[in-house]
Each structure stands twice: as C-alpha cells, then as structure tokens.
C-alpha positions, 0 to 999 in steps of 0.5 A, spaced: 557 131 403 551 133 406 548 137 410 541 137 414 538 143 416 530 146 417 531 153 419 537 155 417 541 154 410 547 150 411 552 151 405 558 145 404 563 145 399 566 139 396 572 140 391 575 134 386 580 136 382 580 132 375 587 129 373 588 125 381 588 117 378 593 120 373 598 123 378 598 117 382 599 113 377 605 117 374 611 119 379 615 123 376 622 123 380 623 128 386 630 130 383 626 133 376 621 136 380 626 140 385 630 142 379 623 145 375 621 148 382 628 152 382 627 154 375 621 157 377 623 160 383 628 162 380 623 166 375 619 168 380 625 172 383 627 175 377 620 178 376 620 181 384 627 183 382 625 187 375 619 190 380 623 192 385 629 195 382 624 198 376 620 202 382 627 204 386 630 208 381 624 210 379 623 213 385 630 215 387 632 218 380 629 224 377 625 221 370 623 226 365 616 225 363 617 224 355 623 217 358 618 215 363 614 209 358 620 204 358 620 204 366 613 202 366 614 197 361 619 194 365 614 194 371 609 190 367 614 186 365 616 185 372 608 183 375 607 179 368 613 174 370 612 174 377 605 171 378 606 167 371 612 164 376 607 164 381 602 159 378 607 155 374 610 154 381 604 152 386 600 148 379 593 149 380 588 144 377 586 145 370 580 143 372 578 145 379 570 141 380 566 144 386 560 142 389 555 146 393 550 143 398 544 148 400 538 145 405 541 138 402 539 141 395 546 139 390 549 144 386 556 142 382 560 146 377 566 145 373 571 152 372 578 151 368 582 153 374 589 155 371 587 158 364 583 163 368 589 165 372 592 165 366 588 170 362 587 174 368 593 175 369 595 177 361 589 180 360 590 185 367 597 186 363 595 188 357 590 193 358 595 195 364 600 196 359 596 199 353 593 205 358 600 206 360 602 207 353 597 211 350 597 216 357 605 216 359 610 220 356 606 222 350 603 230 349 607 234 345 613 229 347 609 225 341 611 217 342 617 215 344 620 208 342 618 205 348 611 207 348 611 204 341 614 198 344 610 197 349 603 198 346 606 193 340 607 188 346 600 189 350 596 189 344 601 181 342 599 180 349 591 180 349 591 177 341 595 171 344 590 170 351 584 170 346 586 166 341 589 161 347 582 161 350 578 160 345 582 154 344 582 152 350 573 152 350 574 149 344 579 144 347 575 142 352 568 144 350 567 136 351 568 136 357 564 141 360 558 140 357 558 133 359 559 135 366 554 141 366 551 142 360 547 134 359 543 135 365 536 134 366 532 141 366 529 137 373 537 139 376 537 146 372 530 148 376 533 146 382 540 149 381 535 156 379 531 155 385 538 155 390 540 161 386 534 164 388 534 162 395 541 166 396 539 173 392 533 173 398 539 171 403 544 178 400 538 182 399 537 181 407 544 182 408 543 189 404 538 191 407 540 190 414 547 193 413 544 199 410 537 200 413 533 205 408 527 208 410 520 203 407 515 206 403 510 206 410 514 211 412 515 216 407 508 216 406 506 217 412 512 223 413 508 229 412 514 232 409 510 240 408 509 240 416 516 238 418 520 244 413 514 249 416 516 248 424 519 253 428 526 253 430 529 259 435 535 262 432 540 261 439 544 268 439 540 271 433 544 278 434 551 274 433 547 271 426 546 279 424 553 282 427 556 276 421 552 278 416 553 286 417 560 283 418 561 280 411 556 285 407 561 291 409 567 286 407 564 286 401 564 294 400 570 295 402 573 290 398 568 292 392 571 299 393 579 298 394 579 295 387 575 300 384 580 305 386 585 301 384 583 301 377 582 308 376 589 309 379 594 303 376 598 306 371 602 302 366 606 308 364 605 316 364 601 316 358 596 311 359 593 307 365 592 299 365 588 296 361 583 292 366 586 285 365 593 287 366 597 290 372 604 295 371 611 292 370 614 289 376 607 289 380 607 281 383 613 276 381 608 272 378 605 274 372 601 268 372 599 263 378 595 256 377 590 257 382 583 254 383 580 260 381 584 265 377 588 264 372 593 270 371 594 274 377 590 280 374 583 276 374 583 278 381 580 284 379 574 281 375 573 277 381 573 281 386 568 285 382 564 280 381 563 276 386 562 281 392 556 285 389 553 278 390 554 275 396 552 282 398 546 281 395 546 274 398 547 276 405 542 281 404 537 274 403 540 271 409 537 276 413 530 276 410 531 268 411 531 270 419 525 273 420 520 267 423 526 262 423 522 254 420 527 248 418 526 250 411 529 258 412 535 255 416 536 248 410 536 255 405 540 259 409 545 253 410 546 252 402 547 259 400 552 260 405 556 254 405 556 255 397 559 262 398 564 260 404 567 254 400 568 260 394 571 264 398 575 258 401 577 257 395 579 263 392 582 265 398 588 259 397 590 264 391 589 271 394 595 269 400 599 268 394 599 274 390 599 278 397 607 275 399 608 276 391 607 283 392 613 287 390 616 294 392 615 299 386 608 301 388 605 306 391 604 306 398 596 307 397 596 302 391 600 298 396 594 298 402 588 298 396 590 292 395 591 288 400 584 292 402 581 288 396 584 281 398 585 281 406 578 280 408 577 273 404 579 268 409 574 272 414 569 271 409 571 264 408 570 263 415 563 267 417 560 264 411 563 256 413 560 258 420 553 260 418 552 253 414 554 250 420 551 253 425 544 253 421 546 246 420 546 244 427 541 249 430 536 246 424 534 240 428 529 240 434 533 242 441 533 237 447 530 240 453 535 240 458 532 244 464 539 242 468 543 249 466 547 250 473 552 256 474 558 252 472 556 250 465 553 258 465 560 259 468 563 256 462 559 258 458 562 265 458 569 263 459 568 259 452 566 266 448 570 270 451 576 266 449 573 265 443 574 272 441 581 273 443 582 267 439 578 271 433 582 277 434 589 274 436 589 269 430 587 275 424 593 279 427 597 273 426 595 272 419 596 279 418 602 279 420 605 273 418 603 275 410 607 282 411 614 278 414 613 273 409 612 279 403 617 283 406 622 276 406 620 275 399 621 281 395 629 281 398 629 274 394 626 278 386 626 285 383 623 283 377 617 279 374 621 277 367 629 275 366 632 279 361 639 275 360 637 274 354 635 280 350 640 282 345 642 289 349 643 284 355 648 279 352 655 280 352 660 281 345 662 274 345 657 271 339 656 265 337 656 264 330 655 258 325 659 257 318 657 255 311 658 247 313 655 247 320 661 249 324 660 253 330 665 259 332 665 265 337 667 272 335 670 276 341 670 284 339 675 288 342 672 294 343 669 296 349 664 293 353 658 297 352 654 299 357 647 294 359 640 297 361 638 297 368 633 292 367 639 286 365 641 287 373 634 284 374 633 278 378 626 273 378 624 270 383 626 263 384 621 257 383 623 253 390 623 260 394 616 261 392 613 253 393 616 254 401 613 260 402 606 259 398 606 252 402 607 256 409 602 261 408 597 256 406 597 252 412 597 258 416 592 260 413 588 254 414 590 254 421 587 262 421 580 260 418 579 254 422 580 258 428 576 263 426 570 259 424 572 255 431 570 262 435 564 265 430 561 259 432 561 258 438 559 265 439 554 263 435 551 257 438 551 258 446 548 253 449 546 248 443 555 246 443 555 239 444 563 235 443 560 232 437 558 239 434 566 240 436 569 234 432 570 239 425 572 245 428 577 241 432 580 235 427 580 241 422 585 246 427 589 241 430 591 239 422 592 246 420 597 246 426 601 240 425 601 242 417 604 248 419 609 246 425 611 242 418 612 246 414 615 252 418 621 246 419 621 243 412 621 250 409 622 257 411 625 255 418 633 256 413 631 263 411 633 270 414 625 272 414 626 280 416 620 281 421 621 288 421 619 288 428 614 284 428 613 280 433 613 274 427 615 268 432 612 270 438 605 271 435 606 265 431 608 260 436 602 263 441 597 260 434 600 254 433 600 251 440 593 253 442 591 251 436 594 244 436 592 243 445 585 246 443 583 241 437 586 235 440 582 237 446 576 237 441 578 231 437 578 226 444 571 228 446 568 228 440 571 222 438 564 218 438 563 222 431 569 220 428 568 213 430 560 213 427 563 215 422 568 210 421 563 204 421 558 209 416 563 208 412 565 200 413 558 198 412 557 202 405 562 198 403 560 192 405 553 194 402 556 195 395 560 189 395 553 185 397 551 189 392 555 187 387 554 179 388 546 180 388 548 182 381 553 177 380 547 172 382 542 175 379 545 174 372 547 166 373 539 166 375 538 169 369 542 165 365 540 159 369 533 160 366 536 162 359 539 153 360 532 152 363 529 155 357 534 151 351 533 144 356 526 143 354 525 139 348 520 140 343 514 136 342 514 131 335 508 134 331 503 129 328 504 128 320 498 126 317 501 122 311 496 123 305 495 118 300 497 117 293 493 120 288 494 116 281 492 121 275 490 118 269 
C-alpha cells in the first residue's frame, strides 16, 4: 500500500498478523472453540461480579479503616481476572506487523502484541495492589493480614510479569531482529528522517493549539512603558470608603480581643492563660479548621493578623495616588492575599460563633462576636478590591454612547446594590444567632464526665485471680453526684448539620457582598462578563444552601427567638439564586471561553506528550543508525621474518 502526495502527508497503515498461513491450515472443531469461548466468558463474568458485588458493599456497609485491605484486595482481584478474560477472549496476535507509509516513504515495525497487554495489565495490578497495601488500613491500626496478603501477592505478581517478559525477549529475539534489527542503515535514516518529519507536523500542531508570544514580540514590548500608563480609578471614593471600612474593622476587632483577654477568668483566683479560654465557653475545645487548630488560637490570630491588614490598607491607599497599571497589579496582590485569608479564616470563625454557650457574661458575650463578626466583610472587601483593581487595570474602550437609560440603570444597580449589602449582613447576623441559640439547647458542657469515678454509679466491675469477671453491688445508699456528672456534650451530627448550614450561608453572604461592593465600585466600566463570577458564585452558594436547609437543620425546632429567621433567609436565598442565574446566562460567553481554554490545554499536553514520545524513538533511531555502521578493516602491514644467528 502506498500513497502519492506532494503537498500534503498521507499516512496508510498496513497490519499483518504472524501465525495466518497456520490458522488456515489448523481448524480446530467449532465445538471446542464455543465451549473455550463459554469458559472464558465465564471468567470474565466472574471477575465483573467480584468487581461489582466488592464496590456494593463497600458502598452500602460501613467498613473500618483498619478491615478496608482485604476489600481492595478483592477489587484487584476482580479487574485482574476481568481483562486477563478479556484478552484470553478476543486473542489478540502474538505478533502484531505494522507498516506506516509517509509521502511513499515506508516504515514497518514488529510489537509483541499480547505479552504487552499481558504485562500491562499484571504490571498496572501489581503497582496498583502494592500502593494500596502499604496506604490503606495501616497507621497505628499496624498491618493486618490482609495487608500483608496483598503486598505478598502484588510483589509474586510483578516478579512473575519480569521473569515472563524476559523470557518472551529471549524467546523471541530472533524474530524480531530479523524483521527490525537486520535492516540496511540506508532504511534506518529514512525511518529517522520520517520520524523528524512527524515531530515538525505536532510541533505546529502545538503551536497552534497553544499560541504563545514569539520572541519579536517580547522584545519589542516595552514592558516599562506599559506598567508606567496611566489608569483612572472609576469611583475612587468607594475605593477609599472600602478600605477606611476595613482598616476600623480591623481596630474594632483588635480592640474587642484585647479586652477579652484582660477580662476572661478561668476561676476567681486567676485570669486565662493566653492559649486557653474558661470552662464551658465553645462546645468544642478543639475544631479542625484551615487556619486554627484549637478554638483558642483565634485570639493569637486575631491580633496578629489584623494589625497587618491595617498596615496593608494603609499601603492600598498610597498605591491610589496617581493610579498606573503597575500601582493597580500591586494593589490587586495585597489585597487578593489578604481577602483569601480572611476567606479562609472566616470558614472557621462561623463555627466558634454557633458553638458559643451560655455561661459567659453578656460583655464577653458581645466582645466576642465583635472580634469574629466582621470577618467575612473583610473577606468580601478585599476580594472586590483585587477584582475591581484586576478589571480596571486594563485600557478602557471608549464608548461615547451613554444615554439616560443606561444611566438610569446604572443607578438602579447601585441602589439595589447596597440594599443587598445590608439585607445579606442582617441576614447573616441573624442566622448565626438562631442557629447559636438552636445549638446551645442541644449541649451544657465541653466535656462528658460519665466516666470519672464520682460520676459512676456503685455497681463496680471487678476481676479475680484466674481472669473471671464479677460485679459487686453495695447496699448502702446511693451517693449523691456532682452537678458536673448531669452534663451533656454536644453531639457530633447536631454539630456537622448545622456547620454545614452556616457555612453555605456564609458563602452565599460573601458572594453577596463582594457582588454589591463591586458594583458600586465599577460603575460604568461592569460588563456581563465582568459579572459571570460574581454570579456563578451567588447562585451555587444559594443552591448549596437550599441544600442544606432540606437535608440538615430543616428537622430540628430552630428557637428564632423572634427573629424573622424564615423570612429574612427565604428573601436572600431566592434573590441570590434568580440574581446569579441571570448573571451566569449573560455572562456565559466567558464560561464558554473557558471551556475550549481548558480543551485546547489538553490537548496541547497530549501533543506534547507524543513530541516526546517521538523524540525518543529519534533518538533512538539515530543510536541504531550509529550501531549500524560497520567498521572499515584496517591494513596490517606483515613485517618479515628476521632470522638470528
């Protein structure tokens, strides 16, 4: 086969399979080839099944960590006998020939089809079971017999596939060599030459899936000039208003946990010590948040990282004086760092909050939520500042057409804008108070105390000599128990219902905020795509919480105290939703931008990959090209005979 082309690169494929002229001569009978393909079948059922039933329990039933190995183990078991049915069913050829022909050029190559697919799938289990072994069901559980049984069996497994292999090359060496190794280097230069050919064709394919900058370009771009250009700040007094906003959050805050501090008493002797707060303060002593470990670093935290925002947003509005690209790019930094820390930090403030309890004081009370209040408003400040600096960076298009209905509407959108501001900060206060009031009528104490000895009751277990186990019951009376033995600890799904609910509201508060301060912000220079984030990020935030309104808390008596929980909620929730819906339709230009961004990366690296791949069979080609050439005889000069006397 053959194909003919100037201009363009034709490629044709020709396949022969070794072992042809045998099969046509040795038929086996019908019969005995149905009943091997049953058996096989068969096999290959067996291992769908042991996949199957294997990920059903593990899925339905609860599996301890420490009795989870012998399950994988059954899974592996399960893919190995699967495809090893698989390729025993469909017989691939041992020796599977292909010929390649580009511009009429020829290229063949020999590959051991079926003891690949064999080592890959071994080699793929093994590695597969050996990871599994040493990562699952281990730690202080120590190793189980499953474990052990399993990295014994993956470890057989890839011994045998390396000695099998060998053998096979071994086996079979002959063959190949005499189809691939014993050609003229004429062929190897050509095949080389072809090879080359390709590599230019993928790297054009990469340059064009991924168009990057030419060098021209970067050394005529004047990189000083364009970071030096001026940039008007559109609604510069908003800017300012934000950042004052934040720099008194971060006093107040400062303050509030300062005074804390000097007023916490662990009893009436002494005040806490700095990493510790009195008895029965949070129902948990300890949360695993993203910033803090215990719930009393908040207080290092907090007077930590507030002095240097404050220092930061002092900084911020030095950078808006005779705004230039390279003022707004720094100005965007600090701020997007600082707002994704207090993002952060703010996941875990909303826990201690509705894990406050009620044996504090009604000042320490209120200092507290002073000093964790105001951080999802400065999460969502700082977020719009990087954004707002972000878009405003680049040149503005001059659009002389401003009429009065876009003025109109301009208008409208910033007056919504801080109704929404203030309407979803009330609504976040309020639902963290309901929710705390909720909480704490489901816990009295930090710590259980059932099983301190002035909490037990008379009945004692004792244990003779021998091992026997035996009770003693006393007659006298009861004693009576200490106040602290009535006490009960928040329990663990109360708590993961309602830390799931108050972090989608919180969520949906934020996207809210960093919506309205944004828009009041830009003015004129909003775009729908400018408002694609804000709004993808509002409508899951509402959907998140319609979630998990239905699936947690909606069960349980929530004591609203008065406040207008439902009404306030339902109002945020719905506006959120038909708000960032809107948003997400007219901005969808950039999700779909996005989306064929991402396809063409992809598909750049699995070019990119096959350069490689190329690139090393060249090489290799050349190292054969190298071996290929014969050295020339060298010319002995026979020098004569001397006879000695």
């Amino acid at each position: 086969m053959s194909a003919n082309c100037e201009d363009t690169m034709g490629v044709v494929v020709g396949v022969s399979r070794e072992g042809d002229k045998e099969d046509a001569i040795l038929l086996p009978d019908q019969d005995i080839v149905k009943k091997n393909k049953f058996s096989v079948f068969t096999g290959v059922l067996i291992g769908a099944l042991i996949f199957v039933i294997t990920v059903l329990i593990w899925i339905t039933a609860y599996i301890p960590w420490s009795e989870r190995a012998p399950f994988v183990l059954c899974i592996i078991i399960g893919i190995f006998i699967f495809f090893h049915g698989l390729i025993v069913y469909f017989q691939p050829p041992k020796i599977y020939s292909l010929e390649v022909v580009i511009n009429g050029k020829q290229s063949a190559s020999i590959l051991p089809l079926r003891q690949i697919l064999v080592c890959m799938t071994n080699t793929s289990c093994g590695i597969t079971g050996i990871i599994t072994m040493f990562t699952i069901g281990t730690g202080w559980y120590g190793w189980q017999a499953g474990n052990i049984i399993g990295l014994v069996l993956s470890i057989l497994l890839l011994l045998v596939t390396c000695i099998s292999a060998l053998a096979f090359y071994f086996k079979t060496s002959k063959l190949i060599n005499s189809h691939i190794l014993n050609y003229s280097g004429t062929n190897i230069k050509e095949t080389a030459a072809i090879t080359r050919e390709l590599i230019s064709k993928q790297v054009e394919i990469f340059s064009n899936l991924l168009p990057l900058p030419s060098v021209q370009s970067l050394t005529n771009l004047n990189l000083d000039e364009v970071l030096k250009q001026p940039r008007l700040l559109t609604n510069k007094p908003v800017h300012v208003m934000s950042i004052l906003l934040a720099m008194v959050a971060c006093i107040a805050m400062f303050s509030a946990q300062l005074w804390d501090i000097a007023i916490s008493e662990c009893d009436e002797e002494r005040t806490c010590p700095f990493n510790q707060d009195p008895d029965d303060t949070f129902a948990r002593p300890v949360l695993h948040g993203i910033v803090g470990y215990r719930v009393s670093d908040r207080k290092i935290i907090i007077l930590v990282s507030t002095p240097i925002a404050f220092l930061l947003c002092t900084t911020l509005l030095l950078l808006m004086r005779g705004t230039t690209v390279l003022k707004m790019v720094l100005s965007g930094l600090i701020s997007l760092g600082i707002g994704i820390f207090f993002f952060l930090y703010s996941l875990d403030t909303v826990q201690y909050i509705i894990l406050l309890g009620t044996k504090l004081s009604n000042l320490s009370f209120i200092l507290k939520l002073v000093s964790m209040m105001p951080i999802p408003l400065l999460a969502a400040l700082f977020v719009a500042l990087a954004y707002s600096n972000i878009i405003q960076s680049m040149e503005e298009k001059k659009d002389d057409k401003s009429s009065k209905v876009k003025i109109g509407l301009l208008s409208i959108s910033i007056i919504l804008s801080i109704v929404f501001f203030f309407l979803s900060l009330a609504t976040m206060t309020t639902s963290n108070l309901v929710i705390m009031s909720t909480v704490q009528g489901h816990w009295n104490t930090t710590k259980e105390h059932t099983w301190d000895d002035e909490c037990r009751d008379n009945n004692h277990v004792h244990y003779d000599d021998y091992g026997y186990q035996y009770d003693t019951t006393t007659t006298s009376a009861p004693e009576s128990k200490p106040d602290k033995c009535y006490g009960k600890a928040l329990d663990r799904l109360v708590q993961d219902n309602f830390t799931l609910f108050s972090i989608c509201q919180l969520l949906m508060t934020e996207s809210f905020l960093l919506l309205s301060v944004f828009v009041s912000m830009n003015g004129r220079r909003i775009t729908k795509k400018t408002l694609f984030l804000p709004g993808l990020l509002l409508f899951a935030a509402a959907i998140s919480s319609i979630i998990s309104f239905f699936s947690g808390i909606v069960q349980y008596d929530l004591q609203t105290n008065g406040f207008p929980f439902f009404i306030m909620n339902s109002i945020n929730t719905l506006s959120a939703l038909v708000i960032g819906f809107i948003f997400v339709i007219t901005g969808g230009s950039v999700f779909i931008s996005f989306i064929i961004i991402v396809f063409r990366i992809i598909l750049s690296i699995l070019v990119f990959s096959l350069i490689l791949i190329m690139t090393t069979f060249d090489a290799l080609l050349k190292l054969a090209t190298l071996t290929c050439k014969t050295p020339k005889p060298c010319n002995v000069v026979e020098q004569p005979d001397v006879a000695t006397a």
